[in-house]
Backbone as numpy.savetxt, mean C-alpha at the origin, in Angstrom:
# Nx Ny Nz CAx CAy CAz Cx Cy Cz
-50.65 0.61 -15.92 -49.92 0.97 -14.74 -48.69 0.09 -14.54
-48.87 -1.32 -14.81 -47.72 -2.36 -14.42 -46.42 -1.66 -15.19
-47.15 -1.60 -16.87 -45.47 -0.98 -17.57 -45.28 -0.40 -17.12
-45.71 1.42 -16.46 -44.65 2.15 -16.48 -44.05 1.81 -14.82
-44.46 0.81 -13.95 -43.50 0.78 -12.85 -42.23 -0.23 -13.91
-42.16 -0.62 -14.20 -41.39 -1.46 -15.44 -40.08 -0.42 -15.78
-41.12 0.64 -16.57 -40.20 1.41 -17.24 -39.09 2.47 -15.62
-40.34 2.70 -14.96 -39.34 3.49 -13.62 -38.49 2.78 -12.93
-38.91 1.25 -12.74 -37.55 0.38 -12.10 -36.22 0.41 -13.26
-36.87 0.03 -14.35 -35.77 -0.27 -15.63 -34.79 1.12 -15.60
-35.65 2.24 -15.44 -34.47 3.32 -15.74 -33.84 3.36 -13.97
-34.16 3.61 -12.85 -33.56 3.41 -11.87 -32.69 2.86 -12.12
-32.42 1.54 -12.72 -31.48 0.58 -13.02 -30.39 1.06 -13.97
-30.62 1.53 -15.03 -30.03 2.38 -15.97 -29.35 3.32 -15.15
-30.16 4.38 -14.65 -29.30 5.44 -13.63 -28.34 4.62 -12.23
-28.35 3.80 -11.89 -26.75 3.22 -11.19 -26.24 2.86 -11.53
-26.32 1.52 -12.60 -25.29 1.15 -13.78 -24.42 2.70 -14.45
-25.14 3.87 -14.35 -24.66 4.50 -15.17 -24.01 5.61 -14.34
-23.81 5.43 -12.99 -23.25 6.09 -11.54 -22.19 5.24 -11.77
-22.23 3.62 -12.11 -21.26 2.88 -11.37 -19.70 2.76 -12.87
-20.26 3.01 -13.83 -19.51 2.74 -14.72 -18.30 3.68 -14.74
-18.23 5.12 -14.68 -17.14 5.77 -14.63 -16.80 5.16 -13.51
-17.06 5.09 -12.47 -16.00 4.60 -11.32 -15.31 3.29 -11.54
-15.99 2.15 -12.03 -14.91 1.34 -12.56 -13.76 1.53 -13.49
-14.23 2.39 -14.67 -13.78 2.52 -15.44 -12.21 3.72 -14.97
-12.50 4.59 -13.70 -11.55 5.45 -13.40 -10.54 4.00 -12.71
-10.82 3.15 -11.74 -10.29 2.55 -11.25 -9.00 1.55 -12.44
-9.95 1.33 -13.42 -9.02 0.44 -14.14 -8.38 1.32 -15.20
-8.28 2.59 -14.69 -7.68 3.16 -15.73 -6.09 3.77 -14.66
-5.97 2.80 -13.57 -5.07 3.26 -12.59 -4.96 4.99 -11.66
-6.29 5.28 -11.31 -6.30 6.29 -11.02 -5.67 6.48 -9.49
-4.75 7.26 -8.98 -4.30 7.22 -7.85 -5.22 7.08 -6.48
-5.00 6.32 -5.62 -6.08 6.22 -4.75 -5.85 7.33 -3.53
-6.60 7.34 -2.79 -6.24 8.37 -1.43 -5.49 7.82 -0.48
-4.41 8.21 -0.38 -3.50 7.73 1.03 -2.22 9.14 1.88
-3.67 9.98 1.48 -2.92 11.73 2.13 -3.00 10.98 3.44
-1.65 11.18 4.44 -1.12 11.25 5.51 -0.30 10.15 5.93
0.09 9.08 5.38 0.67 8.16 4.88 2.24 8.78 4.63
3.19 8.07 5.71 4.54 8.59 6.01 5.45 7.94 6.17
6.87 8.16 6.10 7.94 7.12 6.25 8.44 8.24 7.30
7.95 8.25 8.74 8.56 8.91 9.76 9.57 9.20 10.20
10.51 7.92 10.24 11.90 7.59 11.26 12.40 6.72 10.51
13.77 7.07 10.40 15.03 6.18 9.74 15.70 5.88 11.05
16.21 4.67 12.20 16.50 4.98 13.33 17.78 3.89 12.96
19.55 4.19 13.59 19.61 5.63 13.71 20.07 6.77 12.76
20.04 7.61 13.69 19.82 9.30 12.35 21.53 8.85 11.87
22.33 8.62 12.41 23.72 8.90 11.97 24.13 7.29 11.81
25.15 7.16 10.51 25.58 5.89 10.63 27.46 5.65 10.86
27.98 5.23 10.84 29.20 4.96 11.21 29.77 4.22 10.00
30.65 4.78 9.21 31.13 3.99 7.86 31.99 2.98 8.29
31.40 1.90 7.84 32.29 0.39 8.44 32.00 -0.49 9.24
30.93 0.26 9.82 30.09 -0.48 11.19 29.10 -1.30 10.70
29.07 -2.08 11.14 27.92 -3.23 10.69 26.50 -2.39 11.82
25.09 -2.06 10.93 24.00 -1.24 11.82 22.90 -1.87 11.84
22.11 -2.13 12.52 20.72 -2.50 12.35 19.86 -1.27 12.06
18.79 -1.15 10.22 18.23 0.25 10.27 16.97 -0.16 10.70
16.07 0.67 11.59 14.98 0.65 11.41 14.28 1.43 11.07
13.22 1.41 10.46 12.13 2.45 9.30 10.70 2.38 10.00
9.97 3.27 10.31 9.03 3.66 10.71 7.59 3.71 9.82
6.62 3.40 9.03 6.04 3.50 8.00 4.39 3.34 8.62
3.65 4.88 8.48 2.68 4.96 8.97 1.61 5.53 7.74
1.29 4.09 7.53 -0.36 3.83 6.33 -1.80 4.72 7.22
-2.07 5.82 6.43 -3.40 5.91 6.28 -4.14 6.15 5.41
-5.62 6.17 5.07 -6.31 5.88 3.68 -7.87 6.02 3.85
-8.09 7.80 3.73 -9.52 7.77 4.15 -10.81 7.20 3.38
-10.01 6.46 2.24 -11.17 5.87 1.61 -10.64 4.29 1.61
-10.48 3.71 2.65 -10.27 2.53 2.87 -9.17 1.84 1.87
-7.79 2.45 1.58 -7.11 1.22 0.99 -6.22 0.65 1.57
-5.29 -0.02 0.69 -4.26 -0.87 1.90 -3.04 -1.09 1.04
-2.10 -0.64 1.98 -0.60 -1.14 1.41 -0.38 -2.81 0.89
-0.14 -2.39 -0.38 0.29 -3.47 -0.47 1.89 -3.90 -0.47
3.10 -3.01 -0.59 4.28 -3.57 -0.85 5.31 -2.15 0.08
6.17 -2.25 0.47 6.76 -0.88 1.29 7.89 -1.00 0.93
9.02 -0.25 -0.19 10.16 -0.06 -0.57 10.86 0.61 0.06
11.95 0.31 0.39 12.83 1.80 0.61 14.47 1.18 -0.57
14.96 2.22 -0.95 15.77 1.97 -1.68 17.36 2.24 -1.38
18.33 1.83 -0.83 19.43 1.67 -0.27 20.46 2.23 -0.74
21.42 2.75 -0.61 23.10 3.13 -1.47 23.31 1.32 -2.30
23.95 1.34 -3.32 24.31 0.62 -4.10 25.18 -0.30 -3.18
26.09 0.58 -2.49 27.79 -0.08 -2.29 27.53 -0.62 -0.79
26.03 -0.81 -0.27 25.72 -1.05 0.90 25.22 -2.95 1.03
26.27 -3.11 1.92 25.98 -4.84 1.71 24.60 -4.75 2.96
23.75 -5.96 2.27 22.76 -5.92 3.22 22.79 -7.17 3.80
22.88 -7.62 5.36 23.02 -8.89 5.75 21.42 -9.40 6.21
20.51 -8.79 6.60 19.14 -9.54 6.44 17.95 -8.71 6.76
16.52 -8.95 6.35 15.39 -8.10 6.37 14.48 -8.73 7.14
13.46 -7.87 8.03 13.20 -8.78 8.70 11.55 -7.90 8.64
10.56 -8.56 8.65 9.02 -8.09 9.10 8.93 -7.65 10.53
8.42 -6.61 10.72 7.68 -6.24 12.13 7.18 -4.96 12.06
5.95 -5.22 13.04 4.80 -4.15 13.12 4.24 -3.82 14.64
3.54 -2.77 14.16 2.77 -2.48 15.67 1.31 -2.51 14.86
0.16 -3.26 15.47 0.52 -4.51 16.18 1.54 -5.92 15.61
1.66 -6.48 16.05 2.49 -7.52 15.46 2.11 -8.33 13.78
2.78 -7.95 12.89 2.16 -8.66 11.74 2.33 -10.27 11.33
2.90 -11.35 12.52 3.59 -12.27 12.17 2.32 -13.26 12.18
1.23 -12.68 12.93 -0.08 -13.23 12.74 -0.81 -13.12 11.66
-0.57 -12.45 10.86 -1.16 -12.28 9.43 -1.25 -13.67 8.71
-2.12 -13.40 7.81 -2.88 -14.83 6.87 -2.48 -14.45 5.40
-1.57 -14.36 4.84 -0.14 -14.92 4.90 0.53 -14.19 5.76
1.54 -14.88 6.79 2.71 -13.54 7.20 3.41 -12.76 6.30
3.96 -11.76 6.31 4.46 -10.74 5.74 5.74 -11.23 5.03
6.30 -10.38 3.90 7.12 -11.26 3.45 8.30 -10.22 3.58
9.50 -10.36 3.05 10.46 -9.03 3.12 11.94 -9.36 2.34
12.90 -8.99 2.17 13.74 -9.46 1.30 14.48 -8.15 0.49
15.19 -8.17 -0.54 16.22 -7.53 -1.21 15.78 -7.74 -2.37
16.04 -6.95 -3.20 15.61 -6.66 -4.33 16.67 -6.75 -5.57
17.24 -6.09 -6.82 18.03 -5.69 -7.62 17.85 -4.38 -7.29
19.47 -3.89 -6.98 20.04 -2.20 -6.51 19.59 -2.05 -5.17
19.86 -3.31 -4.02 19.73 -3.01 -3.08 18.57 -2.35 -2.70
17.26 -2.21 -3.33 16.35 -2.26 -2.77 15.53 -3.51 -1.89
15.03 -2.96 -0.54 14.63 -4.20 0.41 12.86 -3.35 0.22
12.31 -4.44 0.79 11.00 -4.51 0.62 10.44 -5.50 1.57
9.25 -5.00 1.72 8.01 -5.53 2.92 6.69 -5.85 2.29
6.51 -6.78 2.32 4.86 -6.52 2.19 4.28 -7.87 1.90
């Protein structure tokens, strides 16, 4: 009697190891994760003024019904657009974060968050 609870735990064991392996294996094979509804809402404002120095603000609303999380938020700029500074902010406030948020300019005038 002892073996075959042996053998029924051992294969139990076998059968989740063997549930769990494609899923790692999809993960490290870069499989896209779920983040349907996840939006870049508002460019504010809608119109710009050529020559005018503007403050843009971008709207960026993360969701992820299987729990993931942004890690980096691009937006990518006109070339011939000088950028004078980038700045973090959120609803709720992200300046409390463990690290605070970071943000900055890129090569080709791409700025970035995250």
């Amino acid at each position: 009697m002892r073996s075959n609870r042996k053998v029924d735990g051992l294969l139990v064991l076998l059968g989740v190891v063997a549930l769990l392996v494609p899923t790692a294996a999809m993960k490290a094979q870069g499989v896209p994760e779920n983040i349907t509804g996840s939006t870049l809402s508002a460019v504010a404002p809608a119109t710009l003024a050529p020559g005018v120095p503007t403050n843009l603000c971008f709207t960026a609303h993360f969701v992820s019904p299987d729990d993931e999380y942004i890690d980096r938020f691009d937006v990518d700029l006109p070339d011939g657009w000088t950028i004078g500074t980038v700045a973090a902010d959120s609803v709720p406030p992200a300046n409390g974060c463990n690290p605070p948020p970071e943000s900055g300019v890129d090569a080709d005038n791409v700025v970035y968050w995250q």
